[in-house]
The first five atom37 places (N, CA, C, CB, O) and aatype in JSON, in Angstrom:
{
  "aatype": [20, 20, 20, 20, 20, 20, 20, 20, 20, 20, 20, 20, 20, 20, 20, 20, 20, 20, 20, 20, 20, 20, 20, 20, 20, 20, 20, 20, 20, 20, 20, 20, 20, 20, 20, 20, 20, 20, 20, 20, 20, 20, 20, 20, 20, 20, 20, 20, 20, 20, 20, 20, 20, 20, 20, 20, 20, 20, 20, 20, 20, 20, 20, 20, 20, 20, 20, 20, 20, 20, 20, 20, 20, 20, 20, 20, 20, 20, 20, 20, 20, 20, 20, 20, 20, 20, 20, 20, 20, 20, 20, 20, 20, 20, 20, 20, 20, 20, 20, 20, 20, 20, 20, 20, 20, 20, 20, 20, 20, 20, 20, 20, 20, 20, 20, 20, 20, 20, 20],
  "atom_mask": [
    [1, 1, 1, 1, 1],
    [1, 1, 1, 1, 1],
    [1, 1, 1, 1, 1],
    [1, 1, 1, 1, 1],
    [1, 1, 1, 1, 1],
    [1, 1, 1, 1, 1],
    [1, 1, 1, 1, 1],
    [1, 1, 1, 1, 1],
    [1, 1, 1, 1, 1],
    [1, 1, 1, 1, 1],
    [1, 1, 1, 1, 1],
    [1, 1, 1, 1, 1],
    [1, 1, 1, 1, 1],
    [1, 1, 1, 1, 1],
    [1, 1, 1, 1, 1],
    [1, 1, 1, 1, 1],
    [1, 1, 1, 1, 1],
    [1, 1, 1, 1, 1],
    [1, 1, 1, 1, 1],
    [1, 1, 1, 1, 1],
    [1, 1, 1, 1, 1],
    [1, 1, 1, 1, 1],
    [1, 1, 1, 1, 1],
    [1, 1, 1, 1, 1],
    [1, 1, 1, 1, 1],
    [1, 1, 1, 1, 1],
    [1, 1, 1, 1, 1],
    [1, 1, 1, 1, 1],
    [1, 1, 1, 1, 1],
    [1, 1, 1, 1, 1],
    [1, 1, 1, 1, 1],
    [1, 1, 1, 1, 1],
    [1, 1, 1, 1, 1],
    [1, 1, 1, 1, 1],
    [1, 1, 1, 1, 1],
    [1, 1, 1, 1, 1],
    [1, 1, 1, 1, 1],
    [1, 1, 1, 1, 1],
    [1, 1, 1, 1, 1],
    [1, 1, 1, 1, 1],
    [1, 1, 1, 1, 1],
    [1, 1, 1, 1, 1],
    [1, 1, 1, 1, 1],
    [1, 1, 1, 1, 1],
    [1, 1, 1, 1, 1],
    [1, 1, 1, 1, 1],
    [1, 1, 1, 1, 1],
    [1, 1, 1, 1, 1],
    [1, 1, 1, 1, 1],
    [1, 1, 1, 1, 1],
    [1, 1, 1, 1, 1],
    [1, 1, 1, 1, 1],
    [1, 1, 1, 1, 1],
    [1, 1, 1, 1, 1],
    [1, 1, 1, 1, 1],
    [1, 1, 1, 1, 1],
    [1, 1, 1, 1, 1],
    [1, 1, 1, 1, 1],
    [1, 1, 1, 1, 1],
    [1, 1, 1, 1, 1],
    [1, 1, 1, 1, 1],
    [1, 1, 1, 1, 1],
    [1, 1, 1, 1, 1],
    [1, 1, 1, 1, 1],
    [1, 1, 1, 1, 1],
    [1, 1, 1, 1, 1],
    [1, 1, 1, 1, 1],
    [1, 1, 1, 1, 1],
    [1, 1, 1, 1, 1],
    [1, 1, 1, 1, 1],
    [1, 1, 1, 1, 1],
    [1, 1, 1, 1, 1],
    [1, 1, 1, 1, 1],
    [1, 1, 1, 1, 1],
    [1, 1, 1, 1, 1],
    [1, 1, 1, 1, 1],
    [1, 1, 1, 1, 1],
    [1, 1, 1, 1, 1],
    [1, 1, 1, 1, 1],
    [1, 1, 1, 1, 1],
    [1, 1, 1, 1, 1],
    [1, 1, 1, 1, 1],
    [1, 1, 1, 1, 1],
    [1, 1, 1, 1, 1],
    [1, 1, 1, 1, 1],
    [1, 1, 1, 1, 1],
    [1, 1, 1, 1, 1],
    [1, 1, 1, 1, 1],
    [1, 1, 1, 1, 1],
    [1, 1, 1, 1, 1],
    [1, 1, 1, 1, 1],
    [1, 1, 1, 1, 1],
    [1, 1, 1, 1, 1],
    [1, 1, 1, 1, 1],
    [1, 1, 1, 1, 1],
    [1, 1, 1, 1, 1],
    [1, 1, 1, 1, 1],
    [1, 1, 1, 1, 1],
    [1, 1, 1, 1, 1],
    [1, 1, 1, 1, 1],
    [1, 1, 1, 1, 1],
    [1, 1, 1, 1, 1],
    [1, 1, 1, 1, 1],
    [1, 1, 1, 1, 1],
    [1, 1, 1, 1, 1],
    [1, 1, 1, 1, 1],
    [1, 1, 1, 1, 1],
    [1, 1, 1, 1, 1],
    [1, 1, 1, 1, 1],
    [1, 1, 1, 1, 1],
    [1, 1, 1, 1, 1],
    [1, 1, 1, 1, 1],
    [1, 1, 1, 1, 1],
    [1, 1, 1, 1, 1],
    [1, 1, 1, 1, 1],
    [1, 1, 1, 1, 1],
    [1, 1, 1, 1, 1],
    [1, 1, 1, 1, 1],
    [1, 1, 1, 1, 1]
  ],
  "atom_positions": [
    [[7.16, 28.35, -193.29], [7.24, 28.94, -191.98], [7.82, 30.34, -192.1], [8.08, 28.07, -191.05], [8.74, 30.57, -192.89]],
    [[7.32, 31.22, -191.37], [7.35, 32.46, -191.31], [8.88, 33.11, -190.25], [5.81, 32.79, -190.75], [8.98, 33.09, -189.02]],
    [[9.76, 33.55, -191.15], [10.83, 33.93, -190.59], [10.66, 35.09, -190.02], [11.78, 33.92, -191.33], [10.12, 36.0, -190.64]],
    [[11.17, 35.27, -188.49], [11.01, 36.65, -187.55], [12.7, 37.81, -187.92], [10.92, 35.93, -185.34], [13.87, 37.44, -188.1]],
    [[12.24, 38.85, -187.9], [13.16, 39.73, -188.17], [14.29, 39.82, -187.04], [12.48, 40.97, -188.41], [13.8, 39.99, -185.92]],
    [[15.54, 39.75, -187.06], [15.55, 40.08, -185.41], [16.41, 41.58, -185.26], [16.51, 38.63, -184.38], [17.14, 42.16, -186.07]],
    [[16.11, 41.83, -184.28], [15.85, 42.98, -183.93], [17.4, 43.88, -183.57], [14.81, 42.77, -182.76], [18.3, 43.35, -182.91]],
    [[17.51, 45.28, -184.11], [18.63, 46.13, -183.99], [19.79, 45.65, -183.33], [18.29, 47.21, -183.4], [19.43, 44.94, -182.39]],
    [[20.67, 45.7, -183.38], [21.59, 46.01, -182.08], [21.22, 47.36, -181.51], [23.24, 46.05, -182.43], [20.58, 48.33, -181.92]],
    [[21.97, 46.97, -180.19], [21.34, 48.74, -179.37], [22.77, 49.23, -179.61], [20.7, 48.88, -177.12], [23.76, 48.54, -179.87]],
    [[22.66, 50.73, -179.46], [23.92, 51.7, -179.87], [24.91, 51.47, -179.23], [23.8, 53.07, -179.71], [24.67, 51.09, -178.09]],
    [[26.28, 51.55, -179.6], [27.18, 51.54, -179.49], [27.39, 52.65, -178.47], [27.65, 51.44, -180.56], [27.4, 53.8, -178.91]],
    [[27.62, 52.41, -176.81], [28.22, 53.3, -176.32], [29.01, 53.85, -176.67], [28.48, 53.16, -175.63], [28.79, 55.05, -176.86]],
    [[30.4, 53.3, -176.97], [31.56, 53.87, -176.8], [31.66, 55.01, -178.22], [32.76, 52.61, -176.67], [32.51, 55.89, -178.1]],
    [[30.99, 55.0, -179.25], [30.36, 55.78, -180.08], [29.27, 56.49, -180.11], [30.27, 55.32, -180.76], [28.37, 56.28, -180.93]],
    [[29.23, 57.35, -179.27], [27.78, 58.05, -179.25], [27.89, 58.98, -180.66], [27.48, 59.14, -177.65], [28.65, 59.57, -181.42]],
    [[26.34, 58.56, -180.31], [25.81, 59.67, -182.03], [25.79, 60.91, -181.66], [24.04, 59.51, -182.83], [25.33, 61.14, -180.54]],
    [[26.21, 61.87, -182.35], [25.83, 63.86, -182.16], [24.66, 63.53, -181.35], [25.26, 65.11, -183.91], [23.99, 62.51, -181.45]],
    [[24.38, 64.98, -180.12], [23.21, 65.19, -179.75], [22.14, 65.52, -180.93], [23.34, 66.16, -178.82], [21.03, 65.0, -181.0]],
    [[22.46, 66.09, -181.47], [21.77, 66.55, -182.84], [22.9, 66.79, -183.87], [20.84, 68.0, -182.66], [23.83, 67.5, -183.48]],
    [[22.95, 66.25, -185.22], [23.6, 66.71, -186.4], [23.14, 68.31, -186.92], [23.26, 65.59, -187.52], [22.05, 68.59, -187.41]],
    [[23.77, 68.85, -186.78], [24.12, 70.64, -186.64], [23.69, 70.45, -188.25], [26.21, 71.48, -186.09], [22.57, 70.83, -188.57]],
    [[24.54, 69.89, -189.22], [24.69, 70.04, -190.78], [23.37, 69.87, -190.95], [25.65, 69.0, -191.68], [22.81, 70.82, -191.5]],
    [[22.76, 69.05, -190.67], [20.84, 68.38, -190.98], [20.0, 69.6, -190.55], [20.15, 66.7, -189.68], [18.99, 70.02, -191.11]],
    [[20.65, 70.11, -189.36], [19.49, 70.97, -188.95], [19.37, 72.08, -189.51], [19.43, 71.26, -187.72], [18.37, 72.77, -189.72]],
    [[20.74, 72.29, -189.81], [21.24, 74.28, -190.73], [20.5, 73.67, -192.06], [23.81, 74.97, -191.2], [20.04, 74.62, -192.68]],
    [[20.3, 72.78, -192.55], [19.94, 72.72, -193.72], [18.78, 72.36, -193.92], [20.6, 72.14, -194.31], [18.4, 72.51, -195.08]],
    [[17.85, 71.82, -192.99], [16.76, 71.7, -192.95], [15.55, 72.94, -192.46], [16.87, 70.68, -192.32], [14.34, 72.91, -192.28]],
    [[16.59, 73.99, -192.36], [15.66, 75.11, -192.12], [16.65, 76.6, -192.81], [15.25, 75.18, -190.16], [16.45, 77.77, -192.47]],
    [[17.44, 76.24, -193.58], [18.03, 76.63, -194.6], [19.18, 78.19, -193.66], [16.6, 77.01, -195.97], [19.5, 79.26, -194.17]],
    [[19.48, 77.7, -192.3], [20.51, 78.14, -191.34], [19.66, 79.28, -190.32], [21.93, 78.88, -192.24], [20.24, 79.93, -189.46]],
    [[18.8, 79.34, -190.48], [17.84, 80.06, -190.17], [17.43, 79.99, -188.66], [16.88, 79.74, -191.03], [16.29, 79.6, -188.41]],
    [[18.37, 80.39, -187.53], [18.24, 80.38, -186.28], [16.63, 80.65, -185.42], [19.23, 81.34, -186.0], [16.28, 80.22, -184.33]],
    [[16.04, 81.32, -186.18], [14.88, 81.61, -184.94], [13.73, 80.23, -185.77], [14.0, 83.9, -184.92], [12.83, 79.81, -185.03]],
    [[13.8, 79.76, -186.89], [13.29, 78.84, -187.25], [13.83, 77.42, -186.25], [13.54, 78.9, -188.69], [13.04, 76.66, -185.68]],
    [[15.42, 77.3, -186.2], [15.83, 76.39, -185.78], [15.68, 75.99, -184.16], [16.89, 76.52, -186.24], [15.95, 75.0, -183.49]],
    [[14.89, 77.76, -183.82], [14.97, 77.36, -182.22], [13.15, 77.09, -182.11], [15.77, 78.99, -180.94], [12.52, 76.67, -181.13]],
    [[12.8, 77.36, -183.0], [11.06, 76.76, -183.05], [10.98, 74.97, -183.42], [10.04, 77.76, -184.65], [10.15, 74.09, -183.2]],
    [[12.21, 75.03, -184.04], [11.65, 73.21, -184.69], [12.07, 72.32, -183.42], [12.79, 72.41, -186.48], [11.56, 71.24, -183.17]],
    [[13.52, 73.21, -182.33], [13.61, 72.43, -181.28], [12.7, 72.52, -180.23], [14.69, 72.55, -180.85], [12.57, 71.75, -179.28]],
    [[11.93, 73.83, -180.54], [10.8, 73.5, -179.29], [9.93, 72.94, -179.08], [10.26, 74.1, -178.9], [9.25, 72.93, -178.06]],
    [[9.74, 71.98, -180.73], [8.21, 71.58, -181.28], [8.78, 69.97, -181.16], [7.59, 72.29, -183.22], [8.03, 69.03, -180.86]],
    [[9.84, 69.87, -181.36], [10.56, 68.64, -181.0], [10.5, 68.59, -179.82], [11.85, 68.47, -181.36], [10.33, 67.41, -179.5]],
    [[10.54, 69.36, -178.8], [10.86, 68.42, -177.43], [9.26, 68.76, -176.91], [12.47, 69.08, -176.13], [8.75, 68.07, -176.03]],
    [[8.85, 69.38, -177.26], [7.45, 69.52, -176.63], [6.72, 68.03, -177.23], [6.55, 71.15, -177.24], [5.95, 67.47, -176.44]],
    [[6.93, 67.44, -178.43], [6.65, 66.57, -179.08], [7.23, 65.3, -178.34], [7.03, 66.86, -180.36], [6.43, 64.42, -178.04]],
    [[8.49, 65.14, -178.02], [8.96, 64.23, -177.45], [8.41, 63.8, -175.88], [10.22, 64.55, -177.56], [8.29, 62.58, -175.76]],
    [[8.05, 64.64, -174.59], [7.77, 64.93, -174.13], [6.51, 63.8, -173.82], [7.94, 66.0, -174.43], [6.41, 62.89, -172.99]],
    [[5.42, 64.38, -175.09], [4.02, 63.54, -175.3], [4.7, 61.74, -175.44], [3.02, 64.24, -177.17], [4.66, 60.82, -174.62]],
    [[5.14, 61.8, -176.47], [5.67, 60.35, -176.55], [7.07, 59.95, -175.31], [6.3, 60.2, -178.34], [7.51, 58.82, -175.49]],
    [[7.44, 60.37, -174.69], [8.15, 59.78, -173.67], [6.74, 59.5, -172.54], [9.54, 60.9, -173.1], [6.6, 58.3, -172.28]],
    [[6.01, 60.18, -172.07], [5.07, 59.69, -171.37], [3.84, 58.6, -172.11], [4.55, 60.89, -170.82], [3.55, 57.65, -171.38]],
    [[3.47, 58.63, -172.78], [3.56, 57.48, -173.65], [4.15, 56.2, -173.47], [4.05, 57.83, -174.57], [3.67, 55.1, -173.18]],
    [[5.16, 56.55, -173.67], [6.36, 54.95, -173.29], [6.14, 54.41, -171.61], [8.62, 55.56, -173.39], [6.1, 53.33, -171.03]],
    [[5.99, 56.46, -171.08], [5.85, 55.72, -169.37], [5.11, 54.8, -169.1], [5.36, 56.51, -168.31], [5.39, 53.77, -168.46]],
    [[4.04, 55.15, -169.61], [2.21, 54.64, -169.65], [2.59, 52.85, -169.88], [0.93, 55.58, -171.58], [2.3, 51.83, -169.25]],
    [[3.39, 53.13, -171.12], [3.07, 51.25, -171.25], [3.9, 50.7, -170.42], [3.39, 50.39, -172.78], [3.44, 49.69, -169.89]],
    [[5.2, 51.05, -170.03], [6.0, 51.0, -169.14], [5.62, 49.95, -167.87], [6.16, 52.32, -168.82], [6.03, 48.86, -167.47]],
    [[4.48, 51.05, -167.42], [3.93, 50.68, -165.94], [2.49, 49.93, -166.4], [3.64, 52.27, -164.79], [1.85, 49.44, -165.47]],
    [[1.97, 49.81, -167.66], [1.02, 48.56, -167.68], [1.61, 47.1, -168.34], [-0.31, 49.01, -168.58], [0.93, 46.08, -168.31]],
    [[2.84, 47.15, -168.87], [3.25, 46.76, -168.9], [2.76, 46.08, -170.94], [3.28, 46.41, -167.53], [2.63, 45.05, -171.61]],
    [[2.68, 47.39, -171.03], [2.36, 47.22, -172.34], [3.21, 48.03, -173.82], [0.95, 47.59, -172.21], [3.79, 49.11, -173.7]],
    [[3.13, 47.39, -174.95], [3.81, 47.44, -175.92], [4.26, 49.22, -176.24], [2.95, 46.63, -176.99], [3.39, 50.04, -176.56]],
    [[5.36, 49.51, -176.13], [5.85, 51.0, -176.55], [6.53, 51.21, -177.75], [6.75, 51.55, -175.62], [7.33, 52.06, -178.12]],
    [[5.95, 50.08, -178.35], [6.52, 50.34, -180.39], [6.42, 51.62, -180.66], [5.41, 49.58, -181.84], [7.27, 52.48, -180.88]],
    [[4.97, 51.64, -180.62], [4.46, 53.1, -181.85], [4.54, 54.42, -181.54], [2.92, 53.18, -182.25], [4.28, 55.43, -182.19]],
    [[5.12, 54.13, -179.93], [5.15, 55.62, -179.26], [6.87, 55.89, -179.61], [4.65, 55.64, -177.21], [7.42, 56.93, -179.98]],
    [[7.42, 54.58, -179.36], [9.4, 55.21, -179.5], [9.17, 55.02, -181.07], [11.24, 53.84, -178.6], [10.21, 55.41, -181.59]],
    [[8.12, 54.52, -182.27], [8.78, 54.66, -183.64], [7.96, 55.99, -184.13], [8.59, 53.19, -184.74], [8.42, 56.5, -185.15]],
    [[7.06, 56.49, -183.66], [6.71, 58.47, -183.65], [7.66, 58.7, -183.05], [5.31, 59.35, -182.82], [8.26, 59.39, -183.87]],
    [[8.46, 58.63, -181.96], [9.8, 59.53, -181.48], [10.78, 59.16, -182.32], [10.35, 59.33, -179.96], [11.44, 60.17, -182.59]],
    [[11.22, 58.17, -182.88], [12.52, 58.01, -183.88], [12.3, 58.74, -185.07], [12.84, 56.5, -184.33], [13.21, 59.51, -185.37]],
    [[11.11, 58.68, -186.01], [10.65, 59.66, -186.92], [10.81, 61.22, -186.68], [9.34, 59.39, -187.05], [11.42, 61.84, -187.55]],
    [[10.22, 62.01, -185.41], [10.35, 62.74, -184.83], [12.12, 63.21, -185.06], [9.72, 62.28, -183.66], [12.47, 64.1, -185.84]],
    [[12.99, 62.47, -184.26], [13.93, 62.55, -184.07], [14.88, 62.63, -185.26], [14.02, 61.81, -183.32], [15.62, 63.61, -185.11]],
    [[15.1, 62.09, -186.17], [15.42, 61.55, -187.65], [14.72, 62.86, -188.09], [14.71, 59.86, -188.28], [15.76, 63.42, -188.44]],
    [[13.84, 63.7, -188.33], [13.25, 64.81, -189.04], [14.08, 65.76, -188.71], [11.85, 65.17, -188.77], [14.56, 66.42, -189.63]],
    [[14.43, 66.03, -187.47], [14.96, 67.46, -186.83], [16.61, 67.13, -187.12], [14.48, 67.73, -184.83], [17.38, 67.97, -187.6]],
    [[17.08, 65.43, -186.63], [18.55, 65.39, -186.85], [18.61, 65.08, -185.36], [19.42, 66.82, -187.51], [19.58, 64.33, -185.25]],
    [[18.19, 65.24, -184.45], [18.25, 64.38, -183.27], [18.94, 63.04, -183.3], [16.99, 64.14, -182.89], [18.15, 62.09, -183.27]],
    [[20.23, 62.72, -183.36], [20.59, 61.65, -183.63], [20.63, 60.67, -182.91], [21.37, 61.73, -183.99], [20.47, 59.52, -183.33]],
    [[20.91, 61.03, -181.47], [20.99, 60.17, -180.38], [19.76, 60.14, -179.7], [22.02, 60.5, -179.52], [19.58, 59.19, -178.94]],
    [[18.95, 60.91, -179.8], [17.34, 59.91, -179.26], [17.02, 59.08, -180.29], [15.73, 60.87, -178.99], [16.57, 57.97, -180.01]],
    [[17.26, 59.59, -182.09], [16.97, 58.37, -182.82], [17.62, 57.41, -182.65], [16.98, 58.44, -183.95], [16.76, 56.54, -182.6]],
    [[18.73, 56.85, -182.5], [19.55, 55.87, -181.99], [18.65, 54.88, -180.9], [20.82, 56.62, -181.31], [18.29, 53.71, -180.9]],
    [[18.54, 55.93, -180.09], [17.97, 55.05, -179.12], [16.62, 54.6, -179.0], [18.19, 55.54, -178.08], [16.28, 53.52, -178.52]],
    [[15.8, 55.53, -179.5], [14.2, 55.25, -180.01], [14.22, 53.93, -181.04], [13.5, 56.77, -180.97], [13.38, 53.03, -181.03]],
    [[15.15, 54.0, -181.75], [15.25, 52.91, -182.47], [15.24, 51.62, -181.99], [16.16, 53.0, -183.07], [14.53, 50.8, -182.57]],
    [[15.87, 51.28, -181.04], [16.2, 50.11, -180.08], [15.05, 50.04, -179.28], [17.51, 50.27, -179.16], [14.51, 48.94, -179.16]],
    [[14.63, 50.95, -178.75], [13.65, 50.95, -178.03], [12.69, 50.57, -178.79], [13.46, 51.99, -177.43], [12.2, 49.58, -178.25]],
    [[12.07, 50.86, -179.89], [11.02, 50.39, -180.98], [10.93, 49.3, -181.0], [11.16, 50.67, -182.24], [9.77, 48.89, -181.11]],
    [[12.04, 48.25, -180.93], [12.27, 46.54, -181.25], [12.64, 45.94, -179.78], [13.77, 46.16, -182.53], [13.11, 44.8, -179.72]],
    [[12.42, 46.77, -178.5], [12.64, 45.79, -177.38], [11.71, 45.71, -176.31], [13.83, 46.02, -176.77], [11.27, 46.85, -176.14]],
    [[11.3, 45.06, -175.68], [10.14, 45.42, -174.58], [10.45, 46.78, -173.98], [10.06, 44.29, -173.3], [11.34, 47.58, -174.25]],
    [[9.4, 46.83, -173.05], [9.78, 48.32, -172.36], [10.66, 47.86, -171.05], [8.19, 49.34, -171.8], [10.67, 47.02, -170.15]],
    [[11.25, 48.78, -171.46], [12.47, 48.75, -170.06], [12.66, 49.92, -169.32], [14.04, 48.46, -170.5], [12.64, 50.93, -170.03]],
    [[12.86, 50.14, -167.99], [13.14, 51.18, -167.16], [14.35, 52.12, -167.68], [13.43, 50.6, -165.83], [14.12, 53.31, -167.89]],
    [[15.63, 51.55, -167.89], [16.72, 51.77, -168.13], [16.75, 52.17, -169.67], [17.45, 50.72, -167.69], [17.83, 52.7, -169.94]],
    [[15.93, 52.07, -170.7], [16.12, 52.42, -172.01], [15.06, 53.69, -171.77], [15.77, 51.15, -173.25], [15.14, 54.71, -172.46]],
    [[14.37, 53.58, -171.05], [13.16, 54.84, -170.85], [13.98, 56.0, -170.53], [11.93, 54.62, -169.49], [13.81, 57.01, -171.21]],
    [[15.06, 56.0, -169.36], [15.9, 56.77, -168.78], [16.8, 57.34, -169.73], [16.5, 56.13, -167.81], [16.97, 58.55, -169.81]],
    [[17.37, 56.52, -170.44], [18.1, 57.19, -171.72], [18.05, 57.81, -172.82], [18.51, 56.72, -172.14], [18.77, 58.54, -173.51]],
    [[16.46, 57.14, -172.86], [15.93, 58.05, -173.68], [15.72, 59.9, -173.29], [14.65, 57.34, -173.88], [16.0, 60.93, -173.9]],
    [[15.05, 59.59, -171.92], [14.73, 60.82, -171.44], [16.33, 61.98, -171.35], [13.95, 60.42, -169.87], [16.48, 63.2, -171.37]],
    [[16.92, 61.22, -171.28], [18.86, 61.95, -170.8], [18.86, 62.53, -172.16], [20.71, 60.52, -170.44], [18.94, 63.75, -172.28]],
    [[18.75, 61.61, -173.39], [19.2, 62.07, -174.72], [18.21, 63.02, -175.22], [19.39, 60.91, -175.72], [18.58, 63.86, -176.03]],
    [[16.88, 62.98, -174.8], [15.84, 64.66, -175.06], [16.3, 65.68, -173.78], [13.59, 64.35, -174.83], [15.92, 66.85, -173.76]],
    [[17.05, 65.18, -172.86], [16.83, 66.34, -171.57], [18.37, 67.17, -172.53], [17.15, 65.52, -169.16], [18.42, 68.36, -172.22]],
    [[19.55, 66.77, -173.55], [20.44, 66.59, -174.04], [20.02, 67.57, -175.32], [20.76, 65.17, -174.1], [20.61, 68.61, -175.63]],
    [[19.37, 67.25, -175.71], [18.17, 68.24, -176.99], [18.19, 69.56, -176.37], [16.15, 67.68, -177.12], [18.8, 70.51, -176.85]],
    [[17.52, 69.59, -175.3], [16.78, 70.42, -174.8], [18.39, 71.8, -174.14], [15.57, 69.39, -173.49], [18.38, 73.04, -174.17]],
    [[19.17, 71.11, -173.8], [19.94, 71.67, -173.16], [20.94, 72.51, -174.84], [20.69, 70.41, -171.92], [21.29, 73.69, -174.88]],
    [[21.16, 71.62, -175.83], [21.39, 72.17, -176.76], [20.4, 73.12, -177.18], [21.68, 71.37, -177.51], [20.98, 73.75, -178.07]],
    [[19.36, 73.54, -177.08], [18.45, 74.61, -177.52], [18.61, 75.54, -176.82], [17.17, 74.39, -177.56], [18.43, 76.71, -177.15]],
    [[19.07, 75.05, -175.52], [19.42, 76.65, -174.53], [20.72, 77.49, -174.64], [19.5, 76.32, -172.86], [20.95, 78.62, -174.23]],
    [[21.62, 76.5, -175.41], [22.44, 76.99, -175.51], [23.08, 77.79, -176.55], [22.8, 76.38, -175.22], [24.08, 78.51, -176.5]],
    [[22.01, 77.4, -177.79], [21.92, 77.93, -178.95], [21.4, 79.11, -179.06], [21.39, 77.25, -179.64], [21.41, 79.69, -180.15]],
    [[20.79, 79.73, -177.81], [19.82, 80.33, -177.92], [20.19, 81.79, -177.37], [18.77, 79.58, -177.32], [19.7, 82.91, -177.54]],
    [[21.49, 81.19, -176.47], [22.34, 82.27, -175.9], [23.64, 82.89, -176.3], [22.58, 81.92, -174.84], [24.13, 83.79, -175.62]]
  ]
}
């Protein structure tokens, strides 16, 4: 008989992950600011596609694996830590209203760090 995996714990509130790990990102584009403000735009423009995605199955009430495990990949590349966190959970649980929302807070969270980097 075939043993089932079971699935993440979801994140630890009271420990939130970095909006993004700063060290991952300076080094993944070797500190290089106008690079770093292109990889966040390609990230959330990217995220964006796959959060509506998630909406989609959301409201048919269908499976949002492959759309939150392209956003955890996504997320995990740039250093996005806390949408990966949560994309992660989201990958292994039905679709839920309330994990959709957090997700969206932790890219609207991205996004607000790019503006601010930027100024």
């Amino acid at each position: 008989m075939r043993q089932s995996t079971p699935a993440p714990s979801p994140p630890c509130l009271s420990d939130p992950e970095p909006v993004v790990d700063l060290d991952h990102l300076r080094g993944f584009t070797d500190g290089d600011p106008q690079l770093e403000g292109e990889l966040l735009a390609l990230f959330l423009s990217s995220a964006e596609v796959y959060l509506a995605r998630m909406d989609d199955a959301l409201r048919a009430g269908q499976s949002w694996a492959a759309s939150a495990h392209a956003l955890k990949g996504a997320s995990a590349n740039l250093g996005a830590r806390r949408v990966m966190v949560l994309a992660l959970a989201a990958e292994h649980a039905p679709p839920a209203a309330a994990e959709l929302a957090a997700l969206r807070r932790a890219v609207e969270e991205v996004r607000l760090l790019r503006l601010d980097r930027a100024s």
